[in-house]
N, C-alpha and C positions, 0 to 999 in steps of 0.2 A: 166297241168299248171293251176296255181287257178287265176280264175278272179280280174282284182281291182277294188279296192275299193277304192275311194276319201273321207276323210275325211273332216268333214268342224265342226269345232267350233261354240257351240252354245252361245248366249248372255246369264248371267245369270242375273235371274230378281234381279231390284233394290228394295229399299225401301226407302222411305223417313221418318223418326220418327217410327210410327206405323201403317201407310197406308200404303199398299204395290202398286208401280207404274205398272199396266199392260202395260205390252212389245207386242205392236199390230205388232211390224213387222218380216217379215216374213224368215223364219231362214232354210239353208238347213243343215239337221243334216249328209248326207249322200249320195255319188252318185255312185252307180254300174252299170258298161257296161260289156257285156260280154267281149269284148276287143277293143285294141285302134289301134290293124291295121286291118281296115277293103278291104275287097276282094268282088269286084262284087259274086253274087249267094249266097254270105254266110248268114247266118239269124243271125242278129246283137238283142240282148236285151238285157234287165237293167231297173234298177227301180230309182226313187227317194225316199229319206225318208227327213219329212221337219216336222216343227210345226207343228200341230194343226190347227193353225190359217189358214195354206196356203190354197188356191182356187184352184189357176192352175198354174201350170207348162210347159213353154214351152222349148224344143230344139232348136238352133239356128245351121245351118251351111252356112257360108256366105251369098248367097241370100236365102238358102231353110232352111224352119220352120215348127214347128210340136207339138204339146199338146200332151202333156202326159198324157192319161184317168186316171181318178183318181179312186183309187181303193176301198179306205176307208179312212176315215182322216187322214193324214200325210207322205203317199204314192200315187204314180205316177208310172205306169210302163206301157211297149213298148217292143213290139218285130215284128220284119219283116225282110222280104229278099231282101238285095240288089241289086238293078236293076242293070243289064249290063252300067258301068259306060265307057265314051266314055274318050280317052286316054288324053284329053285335062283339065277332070276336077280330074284326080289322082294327088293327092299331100299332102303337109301335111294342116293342118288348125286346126281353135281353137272351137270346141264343145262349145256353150253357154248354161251354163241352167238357165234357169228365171225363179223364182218362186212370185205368185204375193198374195197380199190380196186382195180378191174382185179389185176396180177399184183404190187404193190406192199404198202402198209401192213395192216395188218388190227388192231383193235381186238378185245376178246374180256370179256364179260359172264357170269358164274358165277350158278347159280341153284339150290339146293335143289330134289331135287325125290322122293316114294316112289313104289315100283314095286310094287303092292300087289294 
């Protein structure tokens, strides 16, 4: 089974006359998880692919959050084993990824994902 991939629309730069307007904010071009049902033991990873511009990248899952080491300009990527998940917190929920400029704009991408 081949992994998804989340696609995400990039902004294309404007111009005004003959100065061209720089697009400071921050654009995720791509989001890959190994998969979206995840299982206590299993080793979950994925990367992000973003502008240029982006800084960091965080995952959000309801209360628990996590940066994504950034690898070289315009990727983020993550990989690890899921801890014995206790029967109360399986279910379905929404993967945030937030992608930031330095301390300014941030973009944010919604992702289905079960806790199984």
């Amino acid at each position: 089974m081949r992994p998804p991939v989340i696609p995400s629309v990039r902004a294309k730069p404007r111009s005004r006359g003959t100065e061209p307007i720089i697009d400071t904010a921050p654009h995720i071009l791509a989001i890959h998880i190994s998969t979206l049902e995840i299982h206590s033991g299993e080793t979950v990873s994925g990367y992000v692919t973003t502008s240029d511009n982006v800084s960091a990248v965080d995952i959000h899952i309801s209360a628990w959050s996590m940066p994504l080491p950034k690898t070289h300009a315009g990727l983020f990527r993550a990989s690890g084993v899921i801890p014995d998940l206790p029967f109360f917190v399986k279910g379905n929920y929404t993967l945030q990824v937030i992608a930031r400029v330095g301390n300014g704009p941030t973009t944010e991408r919604d992702i289905p994902i079960s806790l199984r």
